[in-house]
The first five atom37 places (N, CA, C, CB, O) and aatype in JSON, in Angstrom:
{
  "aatype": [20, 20, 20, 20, 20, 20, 20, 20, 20, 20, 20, 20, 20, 20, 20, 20, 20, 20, 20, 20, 20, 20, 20, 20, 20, 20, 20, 20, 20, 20, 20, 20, 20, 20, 20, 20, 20, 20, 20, 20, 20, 20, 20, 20, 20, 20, 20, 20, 20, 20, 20, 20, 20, 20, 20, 20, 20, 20, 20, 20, 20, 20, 20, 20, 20, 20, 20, 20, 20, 20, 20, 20, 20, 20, 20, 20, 20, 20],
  "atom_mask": [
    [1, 1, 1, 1, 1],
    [1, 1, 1, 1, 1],
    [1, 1, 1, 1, 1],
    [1, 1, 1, 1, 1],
    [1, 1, 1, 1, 1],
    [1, 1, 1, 1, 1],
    [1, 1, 1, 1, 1],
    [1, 1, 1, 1, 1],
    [1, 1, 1, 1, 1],
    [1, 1, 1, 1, 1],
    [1, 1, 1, 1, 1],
    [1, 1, 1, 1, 1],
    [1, 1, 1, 1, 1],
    [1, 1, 1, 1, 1],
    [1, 1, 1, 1, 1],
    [1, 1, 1, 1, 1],
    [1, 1, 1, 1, 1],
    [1, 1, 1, 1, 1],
    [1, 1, 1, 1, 1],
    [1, 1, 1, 1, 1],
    [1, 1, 1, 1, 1],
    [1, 1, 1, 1, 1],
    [1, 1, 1, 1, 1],
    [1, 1, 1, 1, 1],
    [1, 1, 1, 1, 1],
    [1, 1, 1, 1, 1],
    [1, 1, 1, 1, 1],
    [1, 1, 1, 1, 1],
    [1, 1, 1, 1, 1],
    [1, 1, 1, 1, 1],
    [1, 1, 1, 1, 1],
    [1, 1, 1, 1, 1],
    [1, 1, 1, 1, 1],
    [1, 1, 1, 1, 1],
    [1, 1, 1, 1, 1],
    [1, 1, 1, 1, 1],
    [1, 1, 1, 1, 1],
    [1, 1, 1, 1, 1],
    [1, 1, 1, 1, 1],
    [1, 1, 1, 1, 1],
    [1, 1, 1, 1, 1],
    [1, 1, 1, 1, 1],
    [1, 1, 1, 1, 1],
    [1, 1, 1, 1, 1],
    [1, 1, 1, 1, 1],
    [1, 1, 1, 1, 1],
    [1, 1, 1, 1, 1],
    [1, 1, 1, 1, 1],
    [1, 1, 1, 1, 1],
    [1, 1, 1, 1, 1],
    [1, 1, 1, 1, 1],
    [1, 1, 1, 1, 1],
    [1, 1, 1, 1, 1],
    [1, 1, 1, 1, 1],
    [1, 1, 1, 1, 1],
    [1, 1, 1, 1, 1],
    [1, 1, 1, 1, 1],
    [1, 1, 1, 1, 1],
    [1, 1, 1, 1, 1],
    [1, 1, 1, 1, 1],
    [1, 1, 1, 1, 1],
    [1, 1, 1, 1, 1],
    [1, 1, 1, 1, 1],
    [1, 1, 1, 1, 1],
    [1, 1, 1, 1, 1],
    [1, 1, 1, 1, 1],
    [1, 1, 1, 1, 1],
    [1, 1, 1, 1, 1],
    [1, 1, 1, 1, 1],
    [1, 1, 1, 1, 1],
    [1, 1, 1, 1, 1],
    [1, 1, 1, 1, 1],
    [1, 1, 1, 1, 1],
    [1, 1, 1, 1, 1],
    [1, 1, 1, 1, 1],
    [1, 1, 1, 1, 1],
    [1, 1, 1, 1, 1],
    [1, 1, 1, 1, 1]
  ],
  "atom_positions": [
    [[14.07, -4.64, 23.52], [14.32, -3.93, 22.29], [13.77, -2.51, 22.34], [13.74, -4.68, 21.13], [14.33, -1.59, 21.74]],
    [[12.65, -2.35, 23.07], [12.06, -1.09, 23.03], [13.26, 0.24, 23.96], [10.37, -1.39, 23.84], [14.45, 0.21, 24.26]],
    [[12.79, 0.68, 24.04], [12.34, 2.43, 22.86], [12.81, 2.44, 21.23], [13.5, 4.17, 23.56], [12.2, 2.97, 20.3]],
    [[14.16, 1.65, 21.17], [14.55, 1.35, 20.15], [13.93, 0.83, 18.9], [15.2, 0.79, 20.48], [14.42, 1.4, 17.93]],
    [[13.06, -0.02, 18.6], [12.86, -0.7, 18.03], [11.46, -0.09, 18.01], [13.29, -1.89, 18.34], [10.96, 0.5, 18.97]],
    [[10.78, -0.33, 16.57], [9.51, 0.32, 15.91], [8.7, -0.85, 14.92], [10.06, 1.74, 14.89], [8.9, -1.12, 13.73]],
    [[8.08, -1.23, 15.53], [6.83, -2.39, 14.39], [6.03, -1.56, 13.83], [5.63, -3.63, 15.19], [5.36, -0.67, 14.34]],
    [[6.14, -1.96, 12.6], [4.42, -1.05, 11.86], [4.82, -2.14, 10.49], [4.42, 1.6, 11.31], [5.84, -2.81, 10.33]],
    [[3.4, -2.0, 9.48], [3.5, -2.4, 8.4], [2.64, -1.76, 7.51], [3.41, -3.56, 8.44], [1.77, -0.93, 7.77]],
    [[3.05, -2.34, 6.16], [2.41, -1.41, 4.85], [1.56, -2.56, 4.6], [3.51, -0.82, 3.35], [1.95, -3.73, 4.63]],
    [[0.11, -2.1, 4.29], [-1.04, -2.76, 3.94], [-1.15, -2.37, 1.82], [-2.54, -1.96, 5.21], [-1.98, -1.59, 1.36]],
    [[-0.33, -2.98, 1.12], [-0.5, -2.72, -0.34], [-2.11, -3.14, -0.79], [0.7, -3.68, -1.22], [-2.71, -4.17, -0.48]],
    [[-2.57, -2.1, -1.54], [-3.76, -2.55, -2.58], [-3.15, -2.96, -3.23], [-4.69, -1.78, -3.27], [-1.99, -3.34, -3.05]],
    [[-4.45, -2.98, -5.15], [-3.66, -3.88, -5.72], [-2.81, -3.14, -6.86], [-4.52, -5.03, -6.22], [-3.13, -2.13, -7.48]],
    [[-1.55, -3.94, -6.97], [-0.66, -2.93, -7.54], [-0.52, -3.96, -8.97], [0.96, -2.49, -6.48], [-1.14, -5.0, -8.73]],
    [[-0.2, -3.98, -9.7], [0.65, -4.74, -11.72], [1.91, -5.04, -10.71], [1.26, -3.03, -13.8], [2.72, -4.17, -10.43]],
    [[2.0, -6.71, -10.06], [3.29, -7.17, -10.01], [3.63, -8.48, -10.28], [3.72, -6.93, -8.95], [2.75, -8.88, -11.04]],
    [[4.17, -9.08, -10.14], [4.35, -10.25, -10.79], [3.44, -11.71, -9.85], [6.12, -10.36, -10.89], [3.19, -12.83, -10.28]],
    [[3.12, -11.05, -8.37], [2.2, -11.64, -7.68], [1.03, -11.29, -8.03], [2.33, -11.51, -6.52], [0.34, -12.29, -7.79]],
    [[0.16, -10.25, -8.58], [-0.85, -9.96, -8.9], [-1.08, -9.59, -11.1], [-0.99, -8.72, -7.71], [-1.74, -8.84, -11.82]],
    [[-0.2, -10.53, -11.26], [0.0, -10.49, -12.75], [-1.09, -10.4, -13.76], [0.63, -11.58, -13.07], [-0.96, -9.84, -14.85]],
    [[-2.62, -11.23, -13.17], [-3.62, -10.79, -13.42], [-4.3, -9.55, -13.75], [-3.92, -11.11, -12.84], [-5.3, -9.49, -14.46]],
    [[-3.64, -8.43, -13.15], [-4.06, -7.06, -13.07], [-3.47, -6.65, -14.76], [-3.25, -6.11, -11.54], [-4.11, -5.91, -15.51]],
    [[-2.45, -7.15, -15.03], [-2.08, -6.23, -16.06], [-2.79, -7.26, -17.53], [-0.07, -5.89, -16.01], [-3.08, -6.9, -18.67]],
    [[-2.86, -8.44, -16.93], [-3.18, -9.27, -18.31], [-4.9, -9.44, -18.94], [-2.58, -10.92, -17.95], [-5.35, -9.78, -20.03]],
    [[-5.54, -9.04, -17.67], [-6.91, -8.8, -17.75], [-7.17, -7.1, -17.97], [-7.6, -9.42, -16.35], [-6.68, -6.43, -17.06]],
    [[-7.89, -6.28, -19.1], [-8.23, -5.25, -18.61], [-9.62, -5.26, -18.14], [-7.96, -4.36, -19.41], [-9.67, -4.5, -17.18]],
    [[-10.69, -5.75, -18.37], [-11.76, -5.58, -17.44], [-11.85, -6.05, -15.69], [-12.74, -6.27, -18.15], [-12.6, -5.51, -14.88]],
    [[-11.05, -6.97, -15.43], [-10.29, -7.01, -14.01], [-9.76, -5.45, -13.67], [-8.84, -8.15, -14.09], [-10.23, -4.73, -12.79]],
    [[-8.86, -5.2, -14.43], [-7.66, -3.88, -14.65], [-8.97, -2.54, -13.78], [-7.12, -3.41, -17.18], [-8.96, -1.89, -12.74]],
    [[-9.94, -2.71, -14.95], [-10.79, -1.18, -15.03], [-12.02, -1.27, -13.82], [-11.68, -0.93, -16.87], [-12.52, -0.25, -13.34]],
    [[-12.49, -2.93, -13.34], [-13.38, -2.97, -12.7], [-12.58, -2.34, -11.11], [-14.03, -4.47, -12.89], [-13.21, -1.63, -10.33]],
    [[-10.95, -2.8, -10.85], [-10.68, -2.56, -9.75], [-10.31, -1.15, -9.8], [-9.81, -3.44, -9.27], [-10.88, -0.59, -8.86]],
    [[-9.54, -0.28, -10.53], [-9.68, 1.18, -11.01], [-10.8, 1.7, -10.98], [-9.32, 1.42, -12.21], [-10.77, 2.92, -11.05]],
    [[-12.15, 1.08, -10.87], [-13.29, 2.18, -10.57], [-13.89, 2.34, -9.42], [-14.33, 2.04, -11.3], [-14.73, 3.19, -9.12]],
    [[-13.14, 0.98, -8.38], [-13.3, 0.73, -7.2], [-12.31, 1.76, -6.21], [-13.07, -0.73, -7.12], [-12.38, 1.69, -4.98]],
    [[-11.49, 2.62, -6.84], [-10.5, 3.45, -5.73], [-10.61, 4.41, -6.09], [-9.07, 3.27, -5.52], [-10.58, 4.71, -7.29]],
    [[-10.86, 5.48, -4.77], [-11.06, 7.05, -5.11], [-10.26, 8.2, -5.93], [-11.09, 7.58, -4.01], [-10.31, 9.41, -6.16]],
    [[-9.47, 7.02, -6.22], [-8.2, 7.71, -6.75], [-8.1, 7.19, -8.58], [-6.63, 7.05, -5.64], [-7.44, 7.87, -9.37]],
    [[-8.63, 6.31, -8.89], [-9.2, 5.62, -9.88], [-7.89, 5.07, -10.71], [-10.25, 6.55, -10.7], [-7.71, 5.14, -11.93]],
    [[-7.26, 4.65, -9.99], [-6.08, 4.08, -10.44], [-5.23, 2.94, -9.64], [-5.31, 5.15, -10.62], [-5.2, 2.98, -8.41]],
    [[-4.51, 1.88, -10.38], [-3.99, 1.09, -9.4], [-2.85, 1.26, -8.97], [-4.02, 0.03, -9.65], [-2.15, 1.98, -9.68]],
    [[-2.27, 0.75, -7.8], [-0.8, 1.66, -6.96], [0.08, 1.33, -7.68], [-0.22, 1.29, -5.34], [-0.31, 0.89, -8.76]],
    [[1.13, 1.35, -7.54], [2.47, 1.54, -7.97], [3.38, 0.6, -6.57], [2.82, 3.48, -8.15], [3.08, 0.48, -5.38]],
    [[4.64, 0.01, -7.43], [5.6, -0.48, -6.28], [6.06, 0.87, -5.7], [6.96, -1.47, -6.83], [6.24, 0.79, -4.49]],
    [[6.3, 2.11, -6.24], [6.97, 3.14, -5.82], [5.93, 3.6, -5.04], [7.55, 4.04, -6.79], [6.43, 4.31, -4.17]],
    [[4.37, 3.54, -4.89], [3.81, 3.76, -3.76], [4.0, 3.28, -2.34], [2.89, 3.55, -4.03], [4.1, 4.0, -1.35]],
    [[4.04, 1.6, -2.4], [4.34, 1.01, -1.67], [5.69, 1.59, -0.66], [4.38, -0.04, -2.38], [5.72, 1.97, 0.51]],
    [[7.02, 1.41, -1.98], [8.46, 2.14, -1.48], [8.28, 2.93, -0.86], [9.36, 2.7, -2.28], [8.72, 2.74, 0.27]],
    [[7.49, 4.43, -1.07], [7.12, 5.31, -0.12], [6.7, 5.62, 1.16], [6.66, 5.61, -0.43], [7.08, 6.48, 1.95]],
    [[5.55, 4.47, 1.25], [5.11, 4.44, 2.51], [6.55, 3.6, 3.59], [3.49, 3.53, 2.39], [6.82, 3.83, 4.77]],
    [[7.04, 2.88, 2.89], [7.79, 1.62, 4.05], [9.06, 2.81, 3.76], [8.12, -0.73, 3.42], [10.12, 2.34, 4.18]],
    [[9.26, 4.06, 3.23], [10.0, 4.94, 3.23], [10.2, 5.71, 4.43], [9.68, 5.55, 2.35], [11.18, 5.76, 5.17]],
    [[8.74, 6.47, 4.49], [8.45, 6.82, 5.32], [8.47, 6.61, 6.56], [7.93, 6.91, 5.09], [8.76, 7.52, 7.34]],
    [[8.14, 5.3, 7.0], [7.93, 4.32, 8.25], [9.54, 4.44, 8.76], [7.32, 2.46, 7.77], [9.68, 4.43, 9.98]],
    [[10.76, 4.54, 7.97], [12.24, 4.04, 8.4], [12.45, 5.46, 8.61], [13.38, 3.13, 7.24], [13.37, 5.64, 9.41]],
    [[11.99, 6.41, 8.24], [12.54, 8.09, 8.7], [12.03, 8.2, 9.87], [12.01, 9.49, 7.8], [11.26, 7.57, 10.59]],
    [[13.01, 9.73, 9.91], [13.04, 10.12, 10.92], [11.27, 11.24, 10.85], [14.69, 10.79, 11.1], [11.01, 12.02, 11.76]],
    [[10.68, 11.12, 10.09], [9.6, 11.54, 10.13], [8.42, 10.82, 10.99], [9.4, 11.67, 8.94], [7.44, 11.27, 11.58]],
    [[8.75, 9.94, 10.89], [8.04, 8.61, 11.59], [8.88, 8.06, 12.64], [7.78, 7.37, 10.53], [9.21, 6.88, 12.57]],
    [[9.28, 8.81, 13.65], [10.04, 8.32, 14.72], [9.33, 7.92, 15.86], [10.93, 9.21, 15.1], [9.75, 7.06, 16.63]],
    [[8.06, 8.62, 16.01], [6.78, 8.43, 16.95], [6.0, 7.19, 16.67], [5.77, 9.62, 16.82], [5.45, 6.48, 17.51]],
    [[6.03, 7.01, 15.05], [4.87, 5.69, 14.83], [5.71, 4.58, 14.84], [3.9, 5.65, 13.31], [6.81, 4.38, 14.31]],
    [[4.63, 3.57, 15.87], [4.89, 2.12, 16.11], [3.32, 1.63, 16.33], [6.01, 1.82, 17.54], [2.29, 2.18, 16.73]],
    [[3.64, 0.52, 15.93], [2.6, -0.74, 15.86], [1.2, -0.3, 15.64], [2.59, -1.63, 17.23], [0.18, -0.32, 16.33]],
    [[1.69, 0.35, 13.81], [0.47, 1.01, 13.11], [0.55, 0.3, 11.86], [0.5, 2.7, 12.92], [1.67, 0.03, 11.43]],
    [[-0.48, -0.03, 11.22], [-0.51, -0.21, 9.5], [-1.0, 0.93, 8.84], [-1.48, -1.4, 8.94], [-1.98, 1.59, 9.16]],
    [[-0.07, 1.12, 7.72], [-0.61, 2.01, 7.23], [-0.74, 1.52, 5.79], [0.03, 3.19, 7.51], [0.2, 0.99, 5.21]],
    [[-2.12, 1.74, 5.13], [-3.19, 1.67, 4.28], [-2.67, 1.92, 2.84], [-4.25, 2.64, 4.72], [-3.57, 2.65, 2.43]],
    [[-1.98, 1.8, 2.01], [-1.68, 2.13, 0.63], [-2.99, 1.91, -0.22], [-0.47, 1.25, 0.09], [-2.98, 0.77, 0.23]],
    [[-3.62, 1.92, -0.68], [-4.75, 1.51, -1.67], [-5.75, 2.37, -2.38], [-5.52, 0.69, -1.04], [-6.93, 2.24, -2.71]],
    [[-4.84, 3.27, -2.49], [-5.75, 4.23, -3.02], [-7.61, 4.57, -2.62], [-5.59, 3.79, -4.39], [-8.56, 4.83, -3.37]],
    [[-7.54, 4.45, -1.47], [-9.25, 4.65, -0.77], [-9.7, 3.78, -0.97], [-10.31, 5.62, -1.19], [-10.87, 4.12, -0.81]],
    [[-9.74, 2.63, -1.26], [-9.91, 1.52, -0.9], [-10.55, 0.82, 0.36], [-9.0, 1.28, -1.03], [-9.74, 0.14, 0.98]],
    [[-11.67, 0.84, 0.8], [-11.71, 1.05, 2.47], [-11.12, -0.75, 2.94], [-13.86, 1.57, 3.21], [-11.33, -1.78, 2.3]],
    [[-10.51, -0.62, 3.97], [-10.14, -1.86, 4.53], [-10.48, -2.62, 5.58], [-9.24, -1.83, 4.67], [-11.14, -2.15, 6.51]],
    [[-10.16, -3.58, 5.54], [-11.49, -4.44, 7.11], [-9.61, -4.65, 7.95], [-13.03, -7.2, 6.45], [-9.19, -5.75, 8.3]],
    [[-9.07, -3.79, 8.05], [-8.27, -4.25, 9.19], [-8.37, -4.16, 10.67], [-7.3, -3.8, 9.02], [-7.5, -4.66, 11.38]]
  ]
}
């Protein structure tokens, strides 16, 4: 498959989705994890979209078999 073919994946923090439904129904959950990211807010699906956006362009034609980190600074044990 190679040269052709490109592995990488999107590592999501935590975003309000219907898998993490908790986030929106708790706000002290909500505000404790919002004070935990440098960015002080929780992601978005359209964050997510972006990055796995990115990954399919032609901007990203060089990167393979990378994760890349969505989580608003979040540090990660990957």
């Amino acid at each position: 498959m190679a040269p052709n073919t490109r592995v990488n994946c999107v590592a999501s923090g935590f975003a309000p989705t219907h898998f993490a439904s908790f986030l929106a129904t708790n706000d002290a959950m909500r505000q404790e994890i919002e004070g935990n990211t440098f960015l002080g807010r929780l992601g978005t699906t359209e964050d997510m979209a972006a990055a796995a956006a990115f990954l399919v362009s032609d901007d990203a034609s060089y990167i393979t078999g990378e994760t890349i980190v969505v989580a608003g600074g979040v540090p990660s044990r990957l």
